[in-house]
N, C-alpha and C positions, 0 to 999 in steps of 0.2 A: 758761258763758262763761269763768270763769277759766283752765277746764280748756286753750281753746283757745289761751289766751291763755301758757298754760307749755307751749305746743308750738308754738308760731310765732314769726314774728321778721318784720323788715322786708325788704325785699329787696336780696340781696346789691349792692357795687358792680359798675359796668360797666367793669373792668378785660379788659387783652389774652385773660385764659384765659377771662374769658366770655363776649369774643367765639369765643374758639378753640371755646370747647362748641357754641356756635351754628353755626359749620361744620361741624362734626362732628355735627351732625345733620342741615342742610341737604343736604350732599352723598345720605343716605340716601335724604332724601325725594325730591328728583328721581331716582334711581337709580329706587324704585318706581313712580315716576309715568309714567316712559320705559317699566317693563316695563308696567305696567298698560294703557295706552293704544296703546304702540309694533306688539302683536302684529295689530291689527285690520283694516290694511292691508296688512301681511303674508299675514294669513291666507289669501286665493285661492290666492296662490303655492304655501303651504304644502302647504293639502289636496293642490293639485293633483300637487306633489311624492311627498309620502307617500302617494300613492293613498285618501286617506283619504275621512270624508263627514262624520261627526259633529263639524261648528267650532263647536257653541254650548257643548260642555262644553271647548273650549281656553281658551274664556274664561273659563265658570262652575268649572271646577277650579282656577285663580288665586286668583279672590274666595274662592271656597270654602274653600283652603288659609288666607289670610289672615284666615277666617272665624275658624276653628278653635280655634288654640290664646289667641286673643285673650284668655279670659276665665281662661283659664291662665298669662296673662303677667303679667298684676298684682299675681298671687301669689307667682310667682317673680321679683320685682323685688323685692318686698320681705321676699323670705328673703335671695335670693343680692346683692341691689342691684341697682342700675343697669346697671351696667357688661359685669359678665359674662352678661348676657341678653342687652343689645345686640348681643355680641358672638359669642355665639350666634345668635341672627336672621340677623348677617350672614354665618355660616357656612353655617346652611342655605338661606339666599339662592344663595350661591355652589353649593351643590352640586346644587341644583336647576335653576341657570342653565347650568351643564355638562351634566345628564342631558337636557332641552330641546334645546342647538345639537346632543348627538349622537344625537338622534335618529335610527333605520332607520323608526319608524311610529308612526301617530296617537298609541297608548297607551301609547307610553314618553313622548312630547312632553305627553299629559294627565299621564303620573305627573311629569315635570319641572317642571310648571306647578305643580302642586299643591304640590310638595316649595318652591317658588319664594314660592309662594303663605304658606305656613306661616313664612318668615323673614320677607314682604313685613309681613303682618297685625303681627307682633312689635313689625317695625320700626316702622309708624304708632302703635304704642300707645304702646312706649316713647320717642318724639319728643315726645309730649304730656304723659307723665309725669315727665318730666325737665325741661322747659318749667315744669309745675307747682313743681316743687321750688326753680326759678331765679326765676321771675318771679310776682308777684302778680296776682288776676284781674284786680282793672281795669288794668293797663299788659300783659296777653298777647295782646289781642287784637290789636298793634303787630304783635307775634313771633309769631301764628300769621301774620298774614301775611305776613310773611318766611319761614314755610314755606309757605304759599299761593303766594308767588313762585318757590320749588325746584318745585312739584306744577306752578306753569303753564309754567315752562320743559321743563321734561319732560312735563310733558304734551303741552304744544302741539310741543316736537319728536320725543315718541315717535312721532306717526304718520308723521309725513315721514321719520325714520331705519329704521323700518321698512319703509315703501313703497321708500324709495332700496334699500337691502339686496336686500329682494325682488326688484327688479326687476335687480337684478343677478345673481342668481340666488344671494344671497349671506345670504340671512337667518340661518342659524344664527349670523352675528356680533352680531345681535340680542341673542344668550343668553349667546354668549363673551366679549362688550367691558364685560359685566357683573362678570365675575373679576378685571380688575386695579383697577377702581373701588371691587370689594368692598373690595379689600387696601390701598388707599388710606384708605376709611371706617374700617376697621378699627384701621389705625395712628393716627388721627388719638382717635379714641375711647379705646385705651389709653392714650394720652398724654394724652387733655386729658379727661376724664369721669371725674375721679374726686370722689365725692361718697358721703356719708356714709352707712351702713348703721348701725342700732339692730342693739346688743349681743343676743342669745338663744339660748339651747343650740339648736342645730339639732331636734332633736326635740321642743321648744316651736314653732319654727316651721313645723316642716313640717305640726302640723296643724291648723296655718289654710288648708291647701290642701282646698277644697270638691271632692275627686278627683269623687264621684256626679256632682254639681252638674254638673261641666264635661263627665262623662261622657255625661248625659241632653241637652246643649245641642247636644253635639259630633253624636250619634245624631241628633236631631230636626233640624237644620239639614241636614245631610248626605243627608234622608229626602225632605227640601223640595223642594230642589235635583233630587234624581233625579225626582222626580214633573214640576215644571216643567220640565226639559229633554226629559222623553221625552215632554212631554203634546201631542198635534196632529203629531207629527214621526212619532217610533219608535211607538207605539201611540197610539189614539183616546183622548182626552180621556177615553172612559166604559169605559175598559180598566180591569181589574183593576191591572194591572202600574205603571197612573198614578193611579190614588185608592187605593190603599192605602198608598203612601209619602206621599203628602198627606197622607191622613187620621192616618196613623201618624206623622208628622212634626207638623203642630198638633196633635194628642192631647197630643204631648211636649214642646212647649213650656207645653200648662198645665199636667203634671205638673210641669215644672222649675220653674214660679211657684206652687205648692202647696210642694214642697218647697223651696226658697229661705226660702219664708214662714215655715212651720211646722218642717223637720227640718233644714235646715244652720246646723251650730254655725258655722258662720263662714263665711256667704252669699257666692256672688260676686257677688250684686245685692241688697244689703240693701235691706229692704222701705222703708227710709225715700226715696231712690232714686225709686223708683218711685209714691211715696204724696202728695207734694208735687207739688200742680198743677202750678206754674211748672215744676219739673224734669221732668216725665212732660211737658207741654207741648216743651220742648227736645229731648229725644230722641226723641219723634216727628216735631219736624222735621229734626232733625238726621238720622234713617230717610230721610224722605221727598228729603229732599237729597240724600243719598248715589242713591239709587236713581233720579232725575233724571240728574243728572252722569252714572254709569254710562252710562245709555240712550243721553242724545246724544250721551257719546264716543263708546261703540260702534258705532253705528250711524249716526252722520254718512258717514263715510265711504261707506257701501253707495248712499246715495242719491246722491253724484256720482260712484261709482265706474258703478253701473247707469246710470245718468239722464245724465251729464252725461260721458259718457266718459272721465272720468278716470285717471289714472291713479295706484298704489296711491301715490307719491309726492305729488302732486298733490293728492289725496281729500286727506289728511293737513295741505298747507295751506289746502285749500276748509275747513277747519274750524279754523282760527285763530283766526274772529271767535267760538266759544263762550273756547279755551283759554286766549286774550289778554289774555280782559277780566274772566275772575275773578284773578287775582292782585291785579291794580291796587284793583279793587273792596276788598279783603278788607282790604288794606292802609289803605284811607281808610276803609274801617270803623272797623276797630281805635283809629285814630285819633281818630276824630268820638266812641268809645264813651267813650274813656278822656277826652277833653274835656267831653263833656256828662254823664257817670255814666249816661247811658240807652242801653238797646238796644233797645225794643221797635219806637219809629219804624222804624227801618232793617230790621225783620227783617219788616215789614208789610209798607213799598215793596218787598221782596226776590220777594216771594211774587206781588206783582202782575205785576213783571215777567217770572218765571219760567213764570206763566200763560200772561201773552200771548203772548212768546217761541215758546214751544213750541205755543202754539192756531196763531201765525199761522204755522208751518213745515209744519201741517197743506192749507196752501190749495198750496203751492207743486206744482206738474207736472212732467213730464217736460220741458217747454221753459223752466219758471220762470226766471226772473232772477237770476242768480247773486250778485246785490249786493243783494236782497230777502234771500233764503238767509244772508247772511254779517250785515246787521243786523237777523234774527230773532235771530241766533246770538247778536251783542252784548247783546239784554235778558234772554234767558236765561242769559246766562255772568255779567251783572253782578249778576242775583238770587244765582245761586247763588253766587259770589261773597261777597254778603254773609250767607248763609247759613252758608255754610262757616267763619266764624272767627264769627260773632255766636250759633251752638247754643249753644258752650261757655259763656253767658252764665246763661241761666235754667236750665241745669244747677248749674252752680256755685255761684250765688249763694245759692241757698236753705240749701245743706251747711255743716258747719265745714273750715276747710281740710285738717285732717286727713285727709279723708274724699275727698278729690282722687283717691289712685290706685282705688280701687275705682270711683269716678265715671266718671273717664276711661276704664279699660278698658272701663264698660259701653259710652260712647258714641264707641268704636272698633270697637267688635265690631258696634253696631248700623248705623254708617255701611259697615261693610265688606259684611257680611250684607246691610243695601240696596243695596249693588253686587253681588250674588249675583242679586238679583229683577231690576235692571235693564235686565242682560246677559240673564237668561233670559224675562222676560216679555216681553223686546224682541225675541227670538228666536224664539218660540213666535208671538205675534203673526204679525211674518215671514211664518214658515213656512204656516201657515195661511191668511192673506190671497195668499201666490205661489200656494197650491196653487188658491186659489180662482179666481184671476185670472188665471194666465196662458195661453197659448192653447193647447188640448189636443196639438196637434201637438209642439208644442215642450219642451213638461211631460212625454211620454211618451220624452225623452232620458234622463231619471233615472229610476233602477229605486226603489220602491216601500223608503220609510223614508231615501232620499236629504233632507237638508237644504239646500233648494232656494238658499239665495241667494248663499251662496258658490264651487258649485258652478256657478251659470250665470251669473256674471256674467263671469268671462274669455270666453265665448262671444258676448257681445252684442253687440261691436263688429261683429263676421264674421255676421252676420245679413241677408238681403236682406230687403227691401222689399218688403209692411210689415210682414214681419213683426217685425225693430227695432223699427218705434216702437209695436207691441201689448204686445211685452216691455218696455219701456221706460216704458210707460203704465200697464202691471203694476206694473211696481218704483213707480212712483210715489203709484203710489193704494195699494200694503200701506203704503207709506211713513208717509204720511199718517193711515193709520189708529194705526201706531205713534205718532206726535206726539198723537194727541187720548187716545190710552188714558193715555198720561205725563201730558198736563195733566191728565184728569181726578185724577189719581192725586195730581199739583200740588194740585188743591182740597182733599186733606185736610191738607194742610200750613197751605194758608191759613186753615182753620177749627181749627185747632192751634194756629196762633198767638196766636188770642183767648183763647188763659188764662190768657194769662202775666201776671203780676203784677211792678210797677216793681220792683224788690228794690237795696239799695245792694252793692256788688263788694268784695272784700274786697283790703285792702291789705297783708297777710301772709304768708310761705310758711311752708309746715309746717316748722324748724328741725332733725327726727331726720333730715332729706334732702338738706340744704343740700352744701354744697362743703368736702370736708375741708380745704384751707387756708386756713379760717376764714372766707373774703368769704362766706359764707350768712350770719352776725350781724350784727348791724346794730353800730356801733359802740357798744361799753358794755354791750350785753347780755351775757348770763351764758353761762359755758359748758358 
């Protein structure tokens, strides 16, 4: 207790530069949230451009980029700081976002994505870890949702900026209006992020970097992914070429919690982390959130683009009622937590309504009601919502705040990594519920290993009678099936929640992190 107690301090004042920090990392997070979302109404145009076929790895090489170096950012924030990580993220943000708009074919646009993907993941660690260092946990929940607010603006207009672009036949600006906002972010972060780094010969710090550790995660996530993406699509489920990277990809993840345990002298998920109910309770819903959100961003859009003739503009505001209404939520979280000192109420209600939400988006048709559709959307956007700032609770609480950036990285990496499964088991679903259903005639337009639903959904407008509304009854019943796999998936979140234990929120920031011009002290503390 003392120990924690000569490494923390109260939280700095709310002066001009601590708002200035606060924009300077806002701006990033809408920046990822436009790319993360923006691509998914695009994508028709896309394929259909690049002659391409494989749209579920445009997606999952994103998440996946963003996956990666997560668990290696925590480490390099706190050799190099703050600062020049972030600023790195936003570099290779930037040159990802260029290799993307000049795309000639799929596989330069997947390596763009990826490269995109690797600053995106950085950037949401380091947003959290820096939040950490500013604010104490019971008053962050306020200021994540003020980045909750950045993530629903951009979220909610990445897909209408996309669909618009698209349909102008103009999408690469999608990836190039991202380079002068980088350079915008950028200036704003060297000028206003400056915050302290603990003194260490460089070759003391460098090895506390777990290299195997990130090595074994980086390999087994990567193993996941390919298995998921190619399973029901590129080869059968009972292909060799799709269970042995499964199999080899979980294999590697319990090596990496063997080794974590037992052989890393300086864990990227120290065992305490993971040992403490309440916390292992958080990060599994904190997983199961992430990989919720995912799905129905993604994939909102296909059912009124198929179903309801929309258009890729259009789609993008037919799903306003999930993107709308988590910010606002997250924000009266935060609010109500840091009032009452309790989160568990609000993360119980979160879960019910993220059930129902998403069971009751399962009954909707090809003719459903499109203002049924939009407040399904509302009670799954307000769950997750208050999901999304309320994890970081029974993660936190149980740790000393010292212990903040290794926390947060892990439950960065695992929200991002749950947007890897959301994308692809939403996909894989898909695919295999079109293949199942749609009318052979029509299905025999795509050649064999085709990724049926982006590829035929520009076609189904020009479709005669009936066979329209056969495709159309198709798209809606794979739909459907996607919405009930997601809830079920939802009930382990709900039965995750009942572990958590009240805990009180700690009123202190770690002091080696604070703000070199001194507002990290509390007035009269030591220096």
């Amino acid at each position: 207790m003392d120990l924690v107690h000569e490494r923390t301090t109260a939280a700095p004042k709310r002066d001009w530069m601590f708002w200035c920090i606060i924009l300077s990392l806002f701006i990033p997070t809408l920046l990822t949230a436009v790319e993360l979302t923006g691509i998914g109404t695009a994508l028709p145009v896309i394929v259909n451009d690049l002659n391409g076929s494989q749209f579920v790895w445009v997606g999952s090489a994103y998440t996946l980029g963003a996956t990666a170096l997560l668990p290696f950012c925590g480490g390099l924030a706190q050799i190099f700081g703050r600062r020049i990580v972030m600023l790195l993220a936003l570099l290779l943000f930037s040159i990802g976002s260029a290799v993307a708009g000049a795309s000639t074919s799929m596989g330069m646009l997947i390596a763009g994505r990826t490269v995109q993907g690797l600053g995106g993941g950085a950037i949401t660690a380091l947003v959290q870890i820096i939040l950490a260092d500013l604010v104490p946990l019971l008053e962050r929940g306020t200021f994540n949702g003020l980045m909750a607010l950045a993530w629903t603006v951009g979220g909610g207009s990445g897909p209408v900026i996309g669909g618009a672009l698209a349909q102008r036949g103009q999408w690469r600006w999608l990836f190039y209006l991202n380079l002068p906002i980088c350079g915008l972010s950028a200036l704003l972060v060297a000028f206003c992020l400056r915050l302290r780094t603990p003194e260490a010969p460089l070759r003391e710090k460098l090895k506390t970097m777990d290299l195997i550790g990130n090595a074994i995660i980086v390999g087994s996530s990567t193993a996941v992914v390919i298995g998921l993406s190619w399973g029901g699509v590129q080869y059968a489920w009972s292909s060799a070429r799709v269970l042995v990277p499964l199999i080899l990809g979980l294999l590697g993840f319990i090596v990496f919690g063997v080794y974590e345990a037992y052989g890393a002298s300086h864990p990227i998920v120290p065992t305490f982390l993971v040992t403490n109910r309440t916390a292992l309770s958080g990060y599994i819903q904190n997983f199961i959130m992430g990989l919720l959100m995912a799905g129905l961003s993604y994939w909102l859009p296909v059912y009124f683009q198929a179903c309801k003739d929309a258009s890729p503009t259009a789609s993008g505001v037919d799903a306003f009622g999930l993107s709308f209404t988590i910010s606002p939520s997250s924000i009266i979280t935060g609010i109500t937590v840091q009032a009452t000192h309790a989160y568990r109420p609000q993360m119980w209600l979160a879960w019910v309504l993220m059930l129902l939400g998403t069971g009751l988006l399962s009954s909707l048709s090809a003719d459903g009601s499109r203002a049924q559709a939009y407040g399904f959307q509302v009670l799954a956007g307000i769950g997750i919502g208050i999901v999304y700032v309320a994890a970081y609770f029974p993660v936190l609480a149980p740790i000393p705040v010292r212990q903040s950036t290794p926390a947060l990285s892990f439950h960065t990496f695992l929200r991002n990594f749950a947007q890897v499964w959301g994308v692809t088991i939403g996909g894989a679903v898909l695919q295999n519920e079109l293949t199942r259903r749609l009318p052979p005639a029509f299905l025999a337009r795509f050649p064999q290993g085709t990724e049926v639903a982006f590829a035929a959904i520009p076609l189904v407008h020009g479709l005669p009678q009936p066979l329209r509304d056969d495709v159309r009854a198709a798209f809606a019943g794979a739909m459907a099936v996607v919405w009930q796999v997601l809830a079920g998936i939802g009930g382990i979140g709900l039965f995750a929640s009942l572990m958590m234990k009240a805990l009180p929120l700690h009123t202190e920031v770690d002091r080696d992190y604070g703000r070199k011009d001194g507002q990290g002290k509390s007035e009269g503390s030591e220096a």
